[in-house]
VOTI-450149 format. One record per atom (N, C-alpha, C): residue number from 0; y, z, x. Coordinates in nm, 2 decimals, padded with zeros to 4 digits. Example, Ala and Ser with C-alpha at 12.3 -4.5 7.8 and 13.67 -1.06 7.14 Angstrom:
2
 num     c2     c3     c1
   0 -00.57  00.78  01.32
   0 -00.45  00.78  01.23
   0 -00.33  00.78  01.32
   1 -00.22  00.71  01.28
   1 -00.11  00.71  01.37
   1  00.00  00.79  01.29
***
This chain:
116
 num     c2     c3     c1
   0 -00.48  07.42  04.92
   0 -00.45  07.31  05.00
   0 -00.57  07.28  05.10
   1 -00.62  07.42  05.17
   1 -00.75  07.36  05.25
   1 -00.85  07.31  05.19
   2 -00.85  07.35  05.08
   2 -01.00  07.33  04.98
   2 -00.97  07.15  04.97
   3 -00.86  07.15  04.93
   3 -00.77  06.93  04.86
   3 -00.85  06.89  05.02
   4 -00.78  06.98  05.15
   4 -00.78  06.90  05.28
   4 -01.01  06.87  05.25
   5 -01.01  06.95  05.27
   5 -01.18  06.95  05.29
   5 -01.28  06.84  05.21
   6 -01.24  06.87  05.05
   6 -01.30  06.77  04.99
   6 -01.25  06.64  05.03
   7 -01.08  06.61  05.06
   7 -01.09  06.47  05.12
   7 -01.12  06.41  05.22
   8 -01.15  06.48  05.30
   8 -01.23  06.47  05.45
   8 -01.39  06.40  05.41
   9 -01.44  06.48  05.33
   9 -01.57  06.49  05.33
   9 -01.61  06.32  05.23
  10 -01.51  06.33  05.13
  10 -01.52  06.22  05.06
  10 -01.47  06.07  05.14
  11 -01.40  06.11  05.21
  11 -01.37  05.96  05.31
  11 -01.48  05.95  05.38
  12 -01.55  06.03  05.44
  12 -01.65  06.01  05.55
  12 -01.79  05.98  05.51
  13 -01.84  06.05  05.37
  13 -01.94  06.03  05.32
  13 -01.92  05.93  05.22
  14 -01.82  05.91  05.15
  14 -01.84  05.78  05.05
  14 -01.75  05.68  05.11
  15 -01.64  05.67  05.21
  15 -01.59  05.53  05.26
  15 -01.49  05.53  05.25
  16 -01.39  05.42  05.23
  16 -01.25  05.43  05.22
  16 -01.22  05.33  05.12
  17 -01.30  05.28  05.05
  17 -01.32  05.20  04.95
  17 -01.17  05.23  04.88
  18 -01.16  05.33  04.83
  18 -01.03  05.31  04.74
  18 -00.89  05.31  04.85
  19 -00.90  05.34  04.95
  19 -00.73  05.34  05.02
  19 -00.75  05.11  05.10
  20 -00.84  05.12  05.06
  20 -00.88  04.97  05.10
  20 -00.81  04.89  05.02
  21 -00.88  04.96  04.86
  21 -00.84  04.85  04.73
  21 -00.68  04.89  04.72
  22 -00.63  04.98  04.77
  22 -00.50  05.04  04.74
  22 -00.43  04.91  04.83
  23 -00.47  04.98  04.93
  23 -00.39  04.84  05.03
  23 -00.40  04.69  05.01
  24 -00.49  04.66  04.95
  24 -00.48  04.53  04.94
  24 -00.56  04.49  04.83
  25 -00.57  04.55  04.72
  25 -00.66  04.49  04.61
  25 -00.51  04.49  04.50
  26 -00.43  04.54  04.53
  26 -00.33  04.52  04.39
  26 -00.21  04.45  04.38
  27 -00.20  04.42  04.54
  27 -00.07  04.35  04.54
  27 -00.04  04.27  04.72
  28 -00.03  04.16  04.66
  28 -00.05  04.07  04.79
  28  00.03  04.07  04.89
  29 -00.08  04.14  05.02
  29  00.04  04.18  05.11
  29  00.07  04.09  05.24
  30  00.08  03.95  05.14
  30  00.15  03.84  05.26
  30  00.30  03.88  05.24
  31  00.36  03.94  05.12
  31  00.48  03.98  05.01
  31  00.55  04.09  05.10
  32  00.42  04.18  05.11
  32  00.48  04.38  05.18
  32  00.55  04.33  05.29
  33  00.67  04.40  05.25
  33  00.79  04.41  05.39
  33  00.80  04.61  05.38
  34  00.84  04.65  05.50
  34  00.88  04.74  05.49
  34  00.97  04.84  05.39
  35  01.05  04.75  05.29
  35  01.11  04.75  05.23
  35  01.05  04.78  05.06
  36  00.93  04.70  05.05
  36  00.89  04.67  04.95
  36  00.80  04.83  04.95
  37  00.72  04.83  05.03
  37  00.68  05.03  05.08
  37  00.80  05.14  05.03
  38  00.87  05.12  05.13
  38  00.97  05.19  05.09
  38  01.06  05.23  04.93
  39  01.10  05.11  04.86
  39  01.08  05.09  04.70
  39  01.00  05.12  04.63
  40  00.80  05.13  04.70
  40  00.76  05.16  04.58
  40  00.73  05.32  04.63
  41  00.73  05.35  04.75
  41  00.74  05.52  04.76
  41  00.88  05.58  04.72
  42  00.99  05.57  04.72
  42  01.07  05.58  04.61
  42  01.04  05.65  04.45
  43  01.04  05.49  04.42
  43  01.00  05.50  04.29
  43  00.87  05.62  04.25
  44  00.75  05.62  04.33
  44  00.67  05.72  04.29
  44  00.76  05.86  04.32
  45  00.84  05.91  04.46
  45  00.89  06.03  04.47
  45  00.97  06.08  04.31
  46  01.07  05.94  04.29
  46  01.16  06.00  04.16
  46  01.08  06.03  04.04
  47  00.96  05.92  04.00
  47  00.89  05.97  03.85
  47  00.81  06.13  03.89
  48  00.76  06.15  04.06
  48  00.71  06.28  04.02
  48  00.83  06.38  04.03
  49  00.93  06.40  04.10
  49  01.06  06.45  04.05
  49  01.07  06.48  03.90
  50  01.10  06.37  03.85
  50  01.14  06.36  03.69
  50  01.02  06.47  03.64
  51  00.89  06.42  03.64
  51  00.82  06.44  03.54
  51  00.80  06.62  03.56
  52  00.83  06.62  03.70
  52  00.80  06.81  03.70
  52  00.92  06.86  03.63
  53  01.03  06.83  03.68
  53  01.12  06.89  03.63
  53  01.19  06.90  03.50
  54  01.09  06.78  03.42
  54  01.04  06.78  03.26
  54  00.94  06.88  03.21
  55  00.86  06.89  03.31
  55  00.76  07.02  03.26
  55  00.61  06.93  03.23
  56  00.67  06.79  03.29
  56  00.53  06.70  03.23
  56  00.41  06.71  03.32
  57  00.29  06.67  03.27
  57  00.17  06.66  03.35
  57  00.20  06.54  03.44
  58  00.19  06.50  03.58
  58  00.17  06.37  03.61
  58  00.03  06.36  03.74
  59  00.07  06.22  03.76
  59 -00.02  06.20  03.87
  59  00.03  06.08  03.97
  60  00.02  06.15  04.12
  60  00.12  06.12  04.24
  60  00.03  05.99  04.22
  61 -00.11  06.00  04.29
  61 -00.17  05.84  04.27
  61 -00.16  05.76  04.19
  62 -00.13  05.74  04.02
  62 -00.09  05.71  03.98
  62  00.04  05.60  03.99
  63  00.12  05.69  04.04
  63  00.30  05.66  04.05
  63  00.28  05.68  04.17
  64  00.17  05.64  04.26
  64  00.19  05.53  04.39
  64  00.18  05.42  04.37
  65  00.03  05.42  04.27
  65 -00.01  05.27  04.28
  65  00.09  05.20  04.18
  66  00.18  05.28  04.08
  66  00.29  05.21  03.98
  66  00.37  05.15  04.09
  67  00.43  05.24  04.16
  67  00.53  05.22  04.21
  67  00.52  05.12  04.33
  68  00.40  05.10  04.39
  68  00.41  05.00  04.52
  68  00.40  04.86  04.43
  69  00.33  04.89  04.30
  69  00.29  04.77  04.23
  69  00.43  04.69  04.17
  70  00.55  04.78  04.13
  70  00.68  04.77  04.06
  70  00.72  04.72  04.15
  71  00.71  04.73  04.28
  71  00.84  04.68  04.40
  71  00.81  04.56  04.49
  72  00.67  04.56  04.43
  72  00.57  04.41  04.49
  72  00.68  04.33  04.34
  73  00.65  04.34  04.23
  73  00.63  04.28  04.11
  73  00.84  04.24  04.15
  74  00.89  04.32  04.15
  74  01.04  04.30  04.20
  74  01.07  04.22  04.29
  75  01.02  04.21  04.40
  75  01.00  04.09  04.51
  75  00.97  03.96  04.47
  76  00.86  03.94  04.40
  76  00.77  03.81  04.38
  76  00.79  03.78  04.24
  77  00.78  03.89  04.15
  77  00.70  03.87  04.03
  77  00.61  03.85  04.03
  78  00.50  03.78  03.97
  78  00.36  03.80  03.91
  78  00.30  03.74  04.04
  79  00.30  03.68  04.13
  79  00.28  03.62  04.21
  79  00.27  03.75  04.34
  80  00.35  03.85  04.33
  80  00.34  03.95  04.42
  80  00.20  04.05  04.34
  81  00.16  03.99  04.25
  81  00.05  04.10  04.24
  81 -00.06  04.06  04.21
  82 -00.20  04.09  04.24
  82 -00.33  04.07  04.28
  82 -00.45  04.14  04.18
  83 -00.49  04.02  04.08
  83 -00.49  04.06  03.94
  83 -00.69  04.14  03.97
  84 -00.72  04.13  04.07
  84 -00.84  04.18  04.04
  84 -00.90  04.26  04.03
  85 -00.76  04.40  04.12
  85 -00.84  04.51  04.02
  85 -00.76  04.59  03.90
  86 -00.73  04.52  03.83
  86 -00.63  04.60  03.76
  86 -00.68  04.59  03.63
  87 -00.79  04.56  03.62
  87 -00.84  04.63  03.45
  87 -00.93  04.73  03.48
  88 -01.01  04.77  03.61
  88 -01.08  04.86  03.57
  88 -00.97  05.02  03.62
  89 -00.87  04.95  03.69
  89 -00.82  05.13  03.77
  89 -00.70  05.12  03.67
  90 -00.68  05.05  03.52
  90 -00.57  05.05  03.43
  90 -00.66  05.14  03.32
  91 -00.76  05.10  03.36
  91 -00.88  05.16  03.22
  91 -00.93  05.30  03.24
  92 -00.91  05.33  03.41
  92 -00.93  05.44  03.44
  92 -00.85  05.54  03.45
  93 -00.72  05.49  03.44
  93 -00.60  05.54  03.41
  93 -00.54  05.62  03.28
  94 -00.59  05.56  03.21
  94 -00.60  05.59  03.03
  94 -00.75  05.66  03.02
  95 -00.87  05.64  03.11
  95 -00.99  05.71  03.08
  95 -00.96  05.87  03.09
  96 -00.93  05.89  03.27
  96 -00.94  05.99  03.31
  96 -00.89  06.13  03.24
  97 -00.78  06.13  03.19
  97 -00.74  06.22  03.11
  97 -00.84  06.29  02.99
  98 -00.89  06.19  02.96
  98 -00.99  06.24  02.84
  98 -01.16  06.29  02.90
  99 -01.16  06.20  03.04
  99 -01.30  06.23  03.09
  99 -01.30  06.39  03.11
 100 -01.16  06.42  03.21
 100 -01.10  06.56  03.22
 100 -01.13  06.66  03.14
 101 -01.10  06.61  02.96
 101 -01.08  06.71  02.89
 101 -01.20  06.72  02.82
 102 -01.29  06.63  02.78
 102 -01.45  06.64  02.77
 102 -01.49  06.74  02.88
 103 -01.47  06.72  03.01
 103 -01.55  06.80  03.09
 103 -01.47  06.98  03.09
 104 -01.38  06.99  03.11
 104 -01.31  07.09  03.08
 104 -01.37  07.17  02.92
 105 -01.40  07.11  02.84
 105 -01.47  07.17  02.68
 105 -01.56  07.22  02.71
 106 -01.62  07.12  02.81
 106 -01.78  07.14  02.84
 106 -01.79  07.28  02.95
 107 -01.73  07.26  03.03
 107 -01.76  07.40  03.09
 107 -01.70  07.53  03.01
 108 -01.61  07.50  02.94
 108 -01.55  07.63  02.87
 108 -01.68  07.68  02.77
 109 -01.74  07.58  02.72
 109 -01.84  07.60  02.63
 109 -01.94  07.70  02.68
 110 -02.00  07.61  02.78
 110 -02.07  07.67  02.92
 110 -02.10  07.83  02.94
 111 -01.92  07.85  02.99
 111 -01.91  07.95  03.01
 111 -01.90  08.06  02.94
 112 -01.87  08.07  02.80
 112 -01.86  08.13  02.65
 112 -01.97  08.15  02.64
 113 -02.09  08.01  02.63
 113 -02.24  08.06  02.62
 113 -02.29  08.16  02.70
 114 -02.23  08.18  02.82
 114 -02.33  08.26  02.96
 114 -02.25  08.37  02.93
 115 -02.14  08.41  02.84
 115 -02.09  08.55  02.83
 115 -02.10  08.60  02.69
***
């Protein structure tokens, strides 16, 4: 957990806040956000990561934040509660990451097999 605290420190300060920016206001229009609408989509992220551990499944909290603040905007407004501009590339990266993971994961196993 100090190591998660450190790297995020270091990454907010030296690369920006760029993504808690687009979080807040690149995916869902917060003339909409009521306290309520927070509340619903942190919810909703607590129960899927509930579920999915207690399934034994892989998940990911950021993920089922950004589902879930996105689900409780989308609940309120409908399509009109949500803010279409960044959601092909952090939907693409959503379905990327897993495999970027597992390429790089081969690759150091490889790595490391070769150096032993």
């Amino acid at each position: 957990m100090v190591w998660a605290a450190i790297f995020n420190f270091l990454a907010a300060y030296l690369l920006g806040t760029g993504v808690a920016a687009t979080i807040g206001s690149g995916f869902v229009n917060v003339h909409l956000v009521t306290p309520w609408v927070l509340l619903a989509g942190l919810a909703g992220a607590i129960l899927w990561d509930i579920f999915t551990w207690y399934q034994g499944l892989p998940t990911s909290s950021s993920h089922a934040l950004i589902g879930g603040y996105a689900g409780a905007a989308f609940a309120k407004a409908g399509f009109i509660g949500l803010v279409a501009g960044k959601w092909g590339i952090t939907v693409a990266f959503i379905l990327l990451s897993p495999l970027i993971g597992m390429v790089a994961a081969y690759l150091l196993m490889v790595a490391v097999f070769w150096g032993f």
